[in-house]
Backbone bond lengths (Angstrom), bond angles and torsions (degrees), N, CA, C in turn:
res aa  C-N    CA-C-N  psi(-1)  N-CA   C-N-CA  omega(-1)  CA-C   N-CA-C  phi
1 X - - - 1.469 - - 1.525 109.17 -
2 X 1.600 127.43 123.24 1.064 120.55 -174.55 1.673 108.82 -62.43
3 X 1.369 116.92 163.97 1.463 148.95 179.62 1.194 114.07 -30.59
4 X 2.287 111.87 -58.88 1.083 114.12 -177.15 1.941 112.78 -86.50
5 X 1.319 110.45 -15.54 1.487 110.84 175.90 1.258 113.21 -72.37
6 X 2.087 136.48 -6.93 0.827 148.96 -168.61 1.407 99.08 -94.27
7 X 1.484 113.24 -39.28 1.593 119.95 -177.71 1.368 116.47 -84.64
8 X 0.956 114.51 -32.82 1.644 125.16 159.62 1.496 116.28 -35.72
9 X 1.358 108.69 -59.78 1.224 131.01 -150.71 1.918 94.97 -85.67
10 X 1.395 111.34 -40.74 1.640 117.83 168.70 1.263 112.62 -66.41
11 X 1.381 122.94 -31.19 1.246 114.23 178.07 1.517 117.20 -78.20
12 X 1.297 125.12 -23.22 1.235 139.83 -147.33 1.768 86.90 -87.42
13 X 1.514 110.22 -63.09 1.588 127.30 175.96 1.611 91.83 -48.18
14 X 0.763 147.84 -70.14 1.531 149.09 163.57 1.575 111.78 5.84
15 X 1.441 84.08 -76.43 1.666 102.83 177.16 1.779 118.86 -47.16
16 X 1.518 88.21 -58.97 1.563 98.89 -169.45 2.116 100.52 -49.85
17 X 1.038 103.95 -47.22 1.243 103.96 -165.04 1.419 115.60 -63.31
18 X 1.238 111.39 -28.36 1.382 119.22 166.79 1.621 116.34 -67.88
19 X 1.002 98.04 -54.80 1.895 107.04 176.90 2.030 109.79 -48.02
20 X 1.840 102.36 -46.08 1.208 111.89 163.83 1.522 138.99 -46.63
21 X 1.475 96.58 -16.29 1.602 104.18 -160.44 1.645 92.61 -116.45
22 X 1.175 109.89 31.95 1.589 108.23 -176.62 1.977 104.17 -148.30
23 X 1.138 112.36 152.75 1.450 115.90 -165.95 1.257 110.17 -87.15
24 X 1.501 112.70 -149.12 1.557 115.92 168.81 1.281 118.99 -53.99
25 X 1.302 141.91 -47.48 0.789 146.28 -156.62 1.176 134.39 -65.66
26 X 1.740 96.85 -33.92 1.808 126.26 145.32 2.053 80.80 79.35
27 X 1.274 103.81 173.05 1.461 125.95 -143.07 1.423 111.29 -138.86
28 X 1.242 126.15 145.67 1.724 112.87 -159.90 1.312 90.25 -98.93
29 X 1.408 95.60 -173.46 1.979 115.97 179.39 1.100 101.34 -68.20
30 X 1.082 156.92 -48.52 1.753 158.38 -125.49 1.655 80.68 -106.62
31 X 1.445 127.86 -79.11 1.480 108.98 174.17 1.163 128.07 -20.48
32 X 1.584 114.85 -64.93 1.334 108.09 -157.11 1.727 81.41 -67.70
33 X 1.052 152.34 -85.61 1.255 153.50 -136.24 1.323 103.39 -37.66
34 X 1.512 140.22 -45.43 0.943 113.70 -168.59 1.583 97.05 -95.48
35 X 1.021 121.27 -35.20 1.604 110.92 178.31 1.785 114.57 -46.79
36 X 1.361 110.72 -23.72 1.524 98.39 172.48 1.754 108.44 -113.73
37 X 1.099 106.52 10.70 1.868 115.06 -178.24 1.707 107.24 50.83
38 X 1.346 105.23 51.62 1.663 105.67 -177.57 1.510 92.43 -100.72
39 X 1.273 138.09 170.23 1.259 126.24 152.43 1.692 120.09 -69.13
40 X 1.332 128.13 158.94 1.711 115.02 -179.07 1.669 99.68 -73.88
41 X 1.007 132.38 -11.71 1.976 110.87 163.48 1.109 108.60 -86.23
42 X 1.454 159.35 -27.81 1.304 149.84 124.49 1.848 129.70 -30.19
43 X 1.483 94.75 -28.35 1.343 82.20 165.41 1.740 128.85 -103.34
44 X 1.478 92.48 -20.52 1.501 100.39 159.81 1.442 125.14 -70.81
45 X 1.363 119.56 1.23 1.267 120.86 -159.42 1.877 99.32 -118.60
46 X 1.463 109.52 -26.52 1.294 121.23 129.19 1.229 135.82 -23.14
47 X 1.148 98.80 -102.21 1.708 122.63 167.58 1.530 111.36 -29.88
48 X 1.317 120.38 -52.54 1.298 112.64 -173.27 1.947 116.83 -82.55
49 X 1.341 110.51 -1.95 1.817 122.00 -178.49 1.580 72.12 -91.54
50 X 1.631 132.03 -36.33 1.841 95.52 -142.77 2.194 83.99 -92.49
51 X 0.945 102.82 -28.57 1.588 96.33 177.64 1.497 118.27 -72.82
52 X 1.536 109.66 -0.97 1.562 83.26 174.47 1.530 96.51 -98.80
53 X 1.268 123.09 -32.03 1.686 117.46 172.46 1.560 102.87 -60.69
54 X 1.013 122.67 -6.12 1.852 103.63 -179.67 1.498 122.13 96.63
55 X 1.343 126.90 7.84 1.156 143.71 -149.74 2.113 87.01 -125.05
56 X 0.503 98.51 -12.34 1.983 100.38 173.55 1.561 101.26 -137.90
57 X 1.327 111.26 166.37 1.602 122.56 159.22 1.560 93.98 -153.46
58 X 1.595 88.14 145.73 1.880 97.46 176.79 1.812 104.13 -109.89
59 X 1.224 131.86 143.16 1.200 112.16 -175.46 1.817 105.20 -102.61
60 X 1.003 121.05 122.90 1.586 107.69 -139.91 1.515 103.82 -80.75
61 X 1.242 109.28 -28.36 2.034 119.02 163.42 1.486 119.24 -50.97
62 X 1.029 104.95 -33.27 1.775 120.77 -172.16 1.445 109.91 -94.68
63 X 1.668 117.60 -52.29 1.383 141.02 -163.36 1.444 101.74 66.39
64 X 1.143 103.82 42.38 2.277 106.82 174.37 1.579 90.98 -115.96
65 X 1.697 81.43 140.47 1.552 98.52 175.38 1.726 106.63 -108.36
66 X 0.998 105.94 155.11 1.654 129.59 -172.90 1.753 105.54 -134.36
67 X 1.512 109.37 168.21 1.008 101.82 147.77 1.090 147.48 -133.33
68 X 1.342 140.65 143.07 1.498 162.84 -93.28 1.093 104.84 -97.85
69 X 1.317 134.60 179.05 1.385 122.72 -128.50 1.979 102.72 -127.17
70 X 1.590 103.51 -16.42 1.642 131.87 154.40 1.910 116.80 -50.20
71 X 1.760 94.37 -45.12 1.351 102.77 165.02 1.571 144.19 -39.56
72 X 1.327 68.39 -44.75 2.308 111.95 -174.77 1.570 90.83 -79.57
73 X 1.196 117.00 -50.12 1.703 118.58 168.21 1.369 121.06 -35.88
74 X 1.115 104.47 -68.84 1.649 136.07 -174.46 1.348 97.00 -36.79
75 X 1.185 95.20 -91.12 2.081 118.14 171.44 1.294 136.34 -11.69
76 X 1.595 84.47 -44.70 1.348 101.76 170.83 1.882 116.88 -73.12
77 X 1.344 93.27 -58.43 1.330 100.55 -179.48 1.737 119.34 -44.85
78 X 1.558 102.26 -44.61 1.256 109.74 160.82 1.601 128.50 -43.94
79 X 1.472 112.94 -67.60 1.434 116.33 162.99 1.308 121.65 -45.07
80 X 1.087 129.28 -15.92 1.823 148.91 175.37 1.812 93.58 -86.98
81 X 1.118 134.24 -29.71 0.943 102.56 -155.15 1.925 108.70 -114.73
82 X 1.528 88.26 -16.73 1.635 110.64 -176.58 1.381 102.71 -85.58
83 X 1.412 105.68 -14.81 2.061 99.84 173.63 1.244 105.38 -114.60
84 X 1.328 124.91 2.17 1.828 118.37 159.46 1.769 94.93 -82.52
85 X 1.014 129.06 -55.79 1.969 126.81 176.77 1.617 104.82 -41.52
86 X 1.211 100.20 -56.47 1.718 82.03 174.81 1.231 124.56 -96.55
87 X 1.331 144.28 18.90 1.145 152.36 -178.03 1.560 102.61 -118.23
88 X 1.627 119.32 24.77 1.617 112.41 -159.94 2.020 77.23 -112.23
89 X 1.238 106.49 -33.23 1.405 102.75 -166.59 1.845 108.34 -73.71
90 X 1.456 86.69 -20.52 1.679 77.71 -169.44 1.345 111.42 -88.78
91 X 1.797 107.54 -21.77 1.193 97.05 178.72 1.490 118.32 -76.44
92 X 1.370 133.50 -40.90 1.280 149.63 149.69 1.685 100.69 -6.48
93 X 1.665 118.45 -76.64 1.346 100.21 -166.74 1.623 114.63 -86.83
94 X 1.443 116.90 11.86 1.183 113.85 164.71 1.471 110.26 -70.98
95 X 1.762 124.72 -48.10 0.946 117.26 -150.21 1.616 110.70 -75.11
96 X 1.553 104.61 -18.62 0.991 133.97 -141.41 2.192 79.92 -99.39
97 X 0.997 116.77 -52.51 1.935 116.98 171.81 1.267 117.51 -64.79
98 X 1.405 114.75 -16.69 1.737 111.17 175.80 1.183 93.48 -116.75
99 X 1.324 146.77 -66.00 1.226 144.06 -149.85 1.694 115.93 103.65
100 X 1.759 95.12 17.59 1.970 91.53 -161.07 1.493 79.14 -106.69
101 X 1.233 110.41 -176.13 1.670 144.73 142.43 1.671 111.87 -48.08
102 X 0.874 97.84 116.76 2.147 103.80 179.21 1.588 90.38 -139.61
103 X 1.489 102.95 146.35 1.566 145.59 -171.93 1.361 110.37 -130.11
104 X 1.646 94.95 139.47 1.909 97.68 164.60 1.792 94.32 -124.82
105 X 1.625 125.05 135.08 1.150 107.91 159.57 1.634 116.11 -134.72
106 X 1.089 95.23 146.53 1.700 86.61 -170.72 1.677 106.39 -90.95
107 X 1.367 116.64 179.96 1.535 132.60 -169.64 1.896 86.65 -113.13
108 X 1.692 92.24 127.77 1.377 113.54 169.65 1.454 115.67 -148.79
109 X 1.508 108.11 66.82 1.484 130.46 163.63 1.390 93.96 84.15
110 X 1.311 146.88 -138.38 1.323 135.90 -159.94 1.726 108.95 -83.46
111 X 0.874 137.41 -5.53 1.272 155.14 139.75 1.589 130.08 -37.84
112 X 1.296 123.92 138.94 1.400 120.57 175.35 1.562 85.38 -132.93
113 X 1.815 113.17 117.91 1.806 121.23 148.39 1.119 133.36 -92.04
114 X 1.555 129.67 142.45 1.419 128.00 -172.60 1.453 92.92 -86.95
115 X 1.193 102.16 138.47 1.656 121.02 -171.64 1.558 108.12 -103.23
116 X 1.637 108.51 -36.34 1.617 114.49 -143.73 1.569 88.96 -144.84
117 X 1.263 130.49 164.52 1.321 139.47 124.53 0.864 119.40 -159.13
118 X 1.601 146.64 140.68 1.478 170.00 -157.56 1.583 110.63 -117.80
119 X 1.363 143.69 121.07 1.329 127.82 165.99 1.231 106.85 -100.36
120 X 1.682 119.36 142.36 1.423 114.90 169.52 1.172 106.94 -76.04
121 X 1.808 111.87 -171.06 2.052 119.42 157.80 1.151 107.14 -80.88
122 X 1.446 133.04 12.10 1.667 96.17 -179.54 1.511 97.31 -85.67
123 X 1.875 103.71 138.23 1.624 112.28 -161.62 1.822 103.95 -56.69
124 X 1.363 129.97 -40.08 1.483 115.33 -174.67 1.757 109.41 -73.77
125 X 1.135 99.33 117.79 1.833 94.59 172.08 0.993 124.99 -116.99
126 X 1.489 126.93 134.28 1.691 136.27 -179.54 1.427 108.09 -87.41
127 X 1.121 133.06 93.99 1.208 150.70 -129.73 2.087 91.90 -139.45
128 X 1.643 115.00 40.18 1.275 130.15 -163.34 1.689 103.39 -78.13
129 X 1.319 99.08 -25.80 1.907 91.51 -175.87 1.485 97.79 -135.27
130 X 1.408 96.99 159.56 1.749 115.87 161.25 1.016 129.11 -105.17
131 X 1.525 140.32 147.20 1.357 121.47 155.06 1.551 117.95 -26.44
132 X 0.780 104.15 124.80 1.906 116.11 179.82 1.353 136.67 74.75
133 X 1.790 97.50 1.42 1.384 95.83 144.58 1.349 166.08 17.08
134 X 0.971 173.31 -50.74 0.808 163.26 79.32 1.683 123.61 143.28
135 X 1.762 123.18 105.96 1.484 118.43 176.48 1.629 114.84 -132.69
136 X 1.775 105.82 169.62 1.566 76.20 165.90 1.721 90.24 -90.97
137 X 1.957 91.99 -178.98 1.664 94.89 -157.28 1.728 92.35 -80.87
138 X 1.306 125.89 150.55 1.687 153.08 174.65 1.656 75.04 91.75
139 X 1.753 161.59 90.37 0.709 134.12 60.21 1.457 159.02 -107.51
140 X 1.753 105.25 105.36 1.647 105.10 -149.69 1.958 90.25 129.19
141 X 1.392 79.62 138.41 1.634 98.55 177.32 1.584 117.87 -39.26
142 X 1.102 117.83 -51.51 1.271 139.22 178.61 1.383 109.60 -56.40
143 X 1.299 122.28 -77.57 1.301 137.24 -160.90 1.399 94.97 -68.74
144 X 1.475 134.82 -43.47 1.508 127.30 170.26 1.255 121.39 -73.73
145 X 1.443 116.48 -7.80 1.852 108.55 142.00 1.280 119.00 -55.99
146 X 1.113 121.19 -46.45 1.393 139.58 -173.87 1.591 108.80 -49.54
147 X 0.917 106.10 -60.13 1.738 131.11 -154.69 1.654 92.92 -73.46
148 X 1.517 124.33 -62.31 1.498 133.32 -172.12 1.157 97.43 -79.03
149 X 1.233 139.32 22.03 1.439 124.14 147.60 1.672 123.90 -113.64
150 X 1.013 86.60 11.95 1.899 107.55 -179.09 1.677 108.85 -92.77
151 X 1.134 115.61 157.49 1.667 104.35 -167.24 1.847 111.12 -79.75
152 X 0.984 121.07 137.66 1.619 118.60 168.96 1.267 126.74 -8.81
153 X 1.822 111.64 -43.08 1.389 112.22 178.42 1.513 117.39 -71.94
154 X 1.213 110.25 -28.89 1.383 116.35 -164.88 1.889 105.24 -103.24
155 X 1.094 87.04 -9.18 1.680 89.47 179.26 2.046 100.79 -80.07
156 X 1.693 100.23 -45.87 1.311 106.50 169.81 1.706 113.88 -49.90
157 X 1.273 113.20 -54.99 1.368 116.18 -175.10 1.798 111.89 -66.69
158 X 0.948 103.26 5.52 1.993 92.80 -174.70 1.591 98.49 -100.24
159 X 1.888 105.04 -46.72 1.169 108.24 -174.41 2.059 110.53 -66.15
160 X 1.263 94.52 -19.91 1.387 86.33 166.87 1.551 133.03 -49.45
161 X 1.852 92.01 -70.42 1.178 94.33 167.71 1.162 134.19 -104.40
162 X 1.516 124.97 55.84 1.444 139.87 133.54 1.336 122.55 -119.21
163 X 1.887 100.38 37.18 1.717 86.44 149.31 1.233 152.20 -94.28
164 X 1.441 130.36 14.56 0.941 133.72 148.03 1.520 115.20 -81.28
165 X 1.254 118.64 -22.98 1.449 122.34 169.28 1.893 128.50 -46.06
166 X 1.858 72.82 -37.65 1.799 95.51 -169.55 1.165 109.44 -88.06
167 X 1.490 127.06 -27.25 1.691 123.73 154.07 1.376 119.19 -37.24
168 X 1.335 121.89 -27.80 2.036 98.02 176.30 1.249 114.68 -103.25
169 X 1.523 97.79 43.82 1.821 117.91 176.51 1.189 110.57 -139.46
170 X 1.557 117.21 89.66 1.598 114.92 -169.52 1.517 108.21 -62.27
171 X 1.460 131.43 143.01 0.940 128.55 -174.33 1.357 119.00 86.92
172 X 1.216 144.91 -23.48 1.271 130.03 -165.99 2.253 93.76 -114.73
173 X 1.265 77.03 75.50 2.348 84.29 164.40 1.438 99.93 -79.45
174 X 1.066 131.88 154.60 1.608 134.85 87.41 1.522 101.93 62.12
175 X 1.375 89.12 -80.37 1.733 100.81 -159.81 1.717 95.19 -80.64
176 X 1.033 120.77 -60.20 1.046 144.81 178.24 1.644 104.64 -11.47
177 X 1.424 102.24 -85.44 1.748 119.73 148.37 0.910 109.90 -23.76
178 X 0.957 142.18 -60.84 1.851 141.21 -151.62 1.512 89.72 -73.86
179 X 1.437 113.36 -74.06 1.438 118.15 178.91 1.831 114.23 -24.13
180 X 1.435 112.98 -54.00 1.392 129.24 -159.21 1.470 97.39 -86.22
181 X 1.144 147.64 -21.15 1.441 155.57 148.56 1.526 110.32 -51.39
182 X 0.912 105.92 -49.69 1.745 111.66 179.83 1.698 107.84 -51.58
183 X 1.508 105.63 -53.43 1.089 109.28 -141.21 1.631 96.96 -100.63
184 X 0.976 104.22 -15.23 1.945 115.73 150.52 1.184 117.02 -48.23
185 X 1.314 119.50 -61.76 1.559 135.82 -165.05 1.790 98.07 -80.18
186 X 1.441 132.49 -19.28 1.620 135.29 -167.33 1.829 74.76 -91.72
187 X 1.043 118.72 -75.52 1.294 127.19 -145.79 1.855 109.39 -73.40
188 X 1.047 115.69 -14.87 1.688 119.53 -179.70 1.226 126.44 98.95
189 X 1.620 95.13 -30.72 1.938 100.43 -177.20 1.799 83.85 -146.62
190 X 2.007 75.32 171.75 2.217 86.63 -176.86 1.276 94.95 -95.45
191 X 1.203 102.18 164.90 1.474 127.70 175.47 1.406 124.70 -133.60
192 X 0.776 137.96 109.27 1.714 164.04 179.52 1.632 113.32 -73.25
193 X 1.269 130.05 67.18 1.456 118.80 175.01 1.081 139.79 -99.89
194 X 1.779 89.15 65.00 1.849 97.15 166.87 1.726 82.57 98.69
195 X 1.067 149.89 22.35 1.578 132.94 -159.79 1.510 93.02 -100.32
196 X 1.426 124.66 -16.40 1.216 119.96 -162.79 1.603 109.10 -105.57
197 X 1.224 103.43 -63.15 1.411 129.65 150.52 1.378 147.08 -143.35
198 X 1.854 102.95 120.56 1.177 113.07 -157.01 1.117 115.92 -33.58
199 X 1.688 119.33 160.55 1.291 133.57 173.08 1.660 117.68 61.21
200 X 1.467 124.03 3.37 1.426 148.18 -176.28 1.351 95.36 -108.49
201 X 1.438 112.95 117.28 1.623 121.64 141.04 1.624 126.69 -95.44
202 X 1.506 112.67 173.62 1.336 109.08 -163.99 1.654 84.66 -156.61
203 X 1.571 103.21 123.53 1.739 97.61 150.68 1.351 91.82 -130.02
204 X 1.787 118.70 -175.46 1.415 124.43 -161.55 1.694 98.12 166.70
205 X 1.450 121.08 138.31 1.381 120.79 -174.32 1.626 79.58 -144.44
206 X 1.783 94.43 160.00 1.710 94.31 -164.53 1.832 91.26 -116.70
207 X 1.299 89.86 169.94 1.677 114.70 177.90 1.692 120.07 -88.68
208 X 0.962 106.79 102.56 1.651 119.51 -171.80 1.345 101.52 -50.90
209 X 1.398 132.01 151.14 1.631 132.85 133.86 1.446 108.11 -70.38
210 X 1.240 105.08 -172.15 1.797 110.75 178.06 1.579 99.49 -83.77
211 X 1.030 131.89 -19.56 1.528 122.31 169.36 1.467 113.81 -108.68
212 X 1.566 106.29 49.19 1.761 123.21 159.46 1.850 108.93 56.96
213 X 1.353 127.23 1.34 1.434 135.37 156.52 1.519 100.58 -40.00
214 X 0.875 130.40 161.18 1.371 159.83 162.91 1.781 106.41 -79.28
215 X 1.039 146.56 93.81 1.611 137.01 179.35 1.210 92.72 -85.86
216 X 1.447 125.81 -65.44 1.533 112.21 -167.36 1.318 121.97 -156.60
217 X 1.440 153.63 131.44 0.869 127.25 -160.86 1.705 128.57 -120.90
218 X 1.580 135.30 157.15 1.260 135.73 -170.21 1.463 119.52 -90.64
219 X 1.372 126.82 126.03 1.571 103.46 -166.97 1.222 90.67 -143.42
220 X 1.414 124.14 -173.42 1.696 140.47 -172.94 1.083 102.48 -156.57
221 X 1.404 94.05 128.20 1.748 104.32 158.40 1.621 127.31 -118.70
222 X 1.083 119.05 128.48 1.866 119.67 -171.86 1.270 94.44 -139.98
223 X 1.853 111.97 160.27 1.169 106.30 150.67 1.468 139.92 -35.16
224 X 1.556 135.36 -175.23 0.950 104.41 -176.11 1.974 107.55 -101.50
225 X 1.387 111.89 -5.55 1.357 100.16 -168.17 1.959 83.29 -83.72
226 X 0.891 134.20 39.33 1.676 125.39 -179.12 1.816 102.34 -130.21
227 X 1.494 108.59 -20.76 1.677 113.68 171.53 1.553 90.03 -116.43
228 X 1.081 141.15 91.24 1.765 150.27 155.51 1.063 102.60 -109.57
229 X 1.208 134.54 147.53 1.413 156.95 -167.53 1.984 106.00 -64.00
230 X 1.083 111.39 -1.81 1.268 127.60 166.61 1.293 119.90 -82.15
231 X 1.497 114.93 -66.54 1.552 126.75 178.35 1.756 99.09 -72.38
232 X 1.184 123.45 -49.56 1.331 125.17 -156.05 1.723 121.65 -58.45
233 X 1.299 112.70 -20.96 1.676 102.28 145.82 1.135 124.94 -54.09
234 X 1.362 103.19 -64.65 1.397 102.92 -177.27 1.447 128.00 -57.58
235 X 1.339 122.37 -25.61 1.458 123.67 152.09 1.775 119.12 -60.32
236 X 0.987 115.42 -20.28 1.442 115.60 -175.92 1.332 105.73 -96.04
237 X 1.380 126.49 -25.44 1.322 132.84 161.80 1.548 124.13 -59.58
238 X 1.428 116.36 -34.35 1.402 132.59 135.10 1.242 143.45 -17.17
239 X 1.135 97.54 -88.05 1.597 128.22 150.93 1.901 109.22 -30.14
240 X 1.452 115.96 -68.22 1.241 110.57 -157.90 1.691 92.52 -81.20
241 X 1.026 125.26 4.89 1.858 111.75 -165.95 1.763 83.05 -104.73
242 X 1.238 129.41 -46.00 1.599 113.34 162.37 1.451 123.50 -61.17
243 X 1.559 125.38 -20.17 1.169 111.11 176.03 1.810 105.96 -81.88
244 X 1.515 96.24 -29.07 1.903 78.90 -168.46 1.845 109.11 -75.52
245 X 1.659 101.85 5.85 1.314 107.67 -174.52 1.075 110.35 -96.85
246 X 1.530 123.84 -9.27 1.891 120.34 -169.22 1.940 84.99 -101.62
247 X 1.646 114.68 -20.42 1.750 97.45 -156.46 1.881 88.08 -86.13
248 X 1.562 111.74 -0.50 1.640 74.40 178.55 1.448 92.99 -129.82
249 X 1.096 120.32 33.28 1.832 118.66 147.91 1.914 104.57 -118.36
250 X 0.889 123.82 16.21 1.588 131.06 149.33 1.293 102.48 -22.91
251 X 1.648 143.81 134.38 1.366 123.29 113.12 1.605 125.40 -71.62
252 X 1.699 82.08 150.31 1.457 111.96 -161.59 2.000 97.39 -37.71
253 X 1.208 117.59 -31.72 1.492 107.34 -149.41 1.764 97.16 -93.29
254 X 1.401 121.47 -4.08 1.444 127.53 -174.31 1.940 94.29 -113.84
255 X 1.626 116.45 -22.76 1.189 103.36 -172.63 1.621 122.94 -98.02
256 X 1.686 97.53 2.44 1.417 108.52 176.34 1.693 101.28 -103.98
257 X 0.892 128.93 -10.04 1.345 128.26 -172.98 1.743 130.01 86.67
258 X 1.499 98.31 17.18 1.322 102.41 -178.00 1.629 118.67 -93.39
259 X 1.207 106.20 8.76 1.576 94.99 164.80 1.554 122.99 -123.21
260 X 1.230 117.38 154.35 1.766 92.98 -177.04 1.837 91.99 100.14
261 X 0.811 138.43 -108.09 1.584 152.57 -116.47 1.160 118.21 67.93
262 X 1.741 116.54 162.10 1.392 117.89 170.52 1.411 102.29 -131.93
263 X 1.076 114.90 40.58 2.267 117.29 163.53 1.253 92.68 -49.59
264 X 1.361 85.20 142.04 1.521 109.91 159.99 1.462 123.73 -108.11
């Protein structure tokens, strides 16, 4: 890569990081200029290549720049992609210690995505999600790890606005949720009985950040005489000895919560 496309490209990272280290309110030209020591026609000349790709926004009342809304894209995809790499090992020897179907899915604003899945040998398989998937969050073992580990206010606010979402899921109201949140948080992990598809169970406990968020969570699916109140400790005992094993080999930049976002 020639000399000046190397400097381009440093200056550009320059920018972003500056725009990054500032809130809503986003930050004028004269800031960023001296915060990155560019001159202001170099940095406006910046600023305006990274806002027309979407990677800046100027707010034109204010003249503060932020950044753009492709960014929030990016991030995400990233955080999607740095907890399917490490969530490939855990699912592997899960599937591989029970013999069931195990899932990782992460939280993407009112949404829960399947990131990962592993099949064991036992010959019947619940084969319920795909990579990329798609639920609102409390529906499905997984995604209702997710959801009952979020605080009351925000657990209220998701189910808000995914209720029309939650209608093409018989069984899962309002109340319903509320009920199944409770009994997540009494019991340690979610439980799935058959709500999705008959004769299919689902448990799943989620993966903390360093500030106790939920990043993503591990779940199983088997028939149901294979999750009975017999085996099903011991699967949840499973489950949580890989989750307390992915929250303390985390990197720092997926275990503080700075990449990705979690808007709702």
């Amino acid at each position: 890569m020639p000399e000046t496309a190397v400097k381009t490209v440093d200056r550009i990272a320059a920018l972003l990081r500056v725009l990054a280290g500032h809130g809503a309110g986003g930050v004028s030209l004269t800031e960023i200029a001296k915060a990155t020591g560019f001159g202001h026609a170099t940095t406006h000349r910046l600023l305006t290549a990274l806002t027309d790709v979407g990677f800046a926004f100027q707010d034109l009342p204010t003249r503060q720049y932020r950044l753009g809304a492709v960014v929030a894209t990016l991030g995400r995809a990233a955080l999607q992609q740095d907890v399917a790499a490490l969530a490939e090992g855990a699912l592997a020897r899960l599937a591989q210690a029970t013999g069931d179907t195990v899932f990782a899915s992460v939280r993407e604003g009112l949404a829960a995505i399947c990131i990962g899945r592993a099949v064991g040998h036992f010959p019947i398989r619940t084969l319920t999600l795909d990579v990329g998937d798609r639920r609102p969050l409390g529906v499905g073992a997984g995604s209702l790890a997710l959801l009952a580990a979020l605080p009351d206010g925000e657990v209220a606010a998701i189910l808000k606005r995914n209720a029309e979402w939650l209608k093409d899921f018989n069984g899962f109201t309002r109340d319903a949720l509320i009920g199944l949140v409770a009994r997540t948080r009494a019991d340690g992990y979610a439980f799935n009985d058959g709500l999705i598809v008959p004769a299919m169970n689902a448990i799943a406990v989620p993966v903390r950040d360093a500030d106790g968020r939920p990043l993503f969570a591990l779940s199983l699916a088997a028939i149901r005489d294979r999750v009975g109140a017999d085996r099903r400790e011991e699967l949840v005992t499973i489950l949580k000895k890989e989750a307390a094993d992915l929250e303390r080999r985390l990197p720092p930049l997926v275990a503080d919560g700075r990449m990705g976002g979690q808007s709702q």
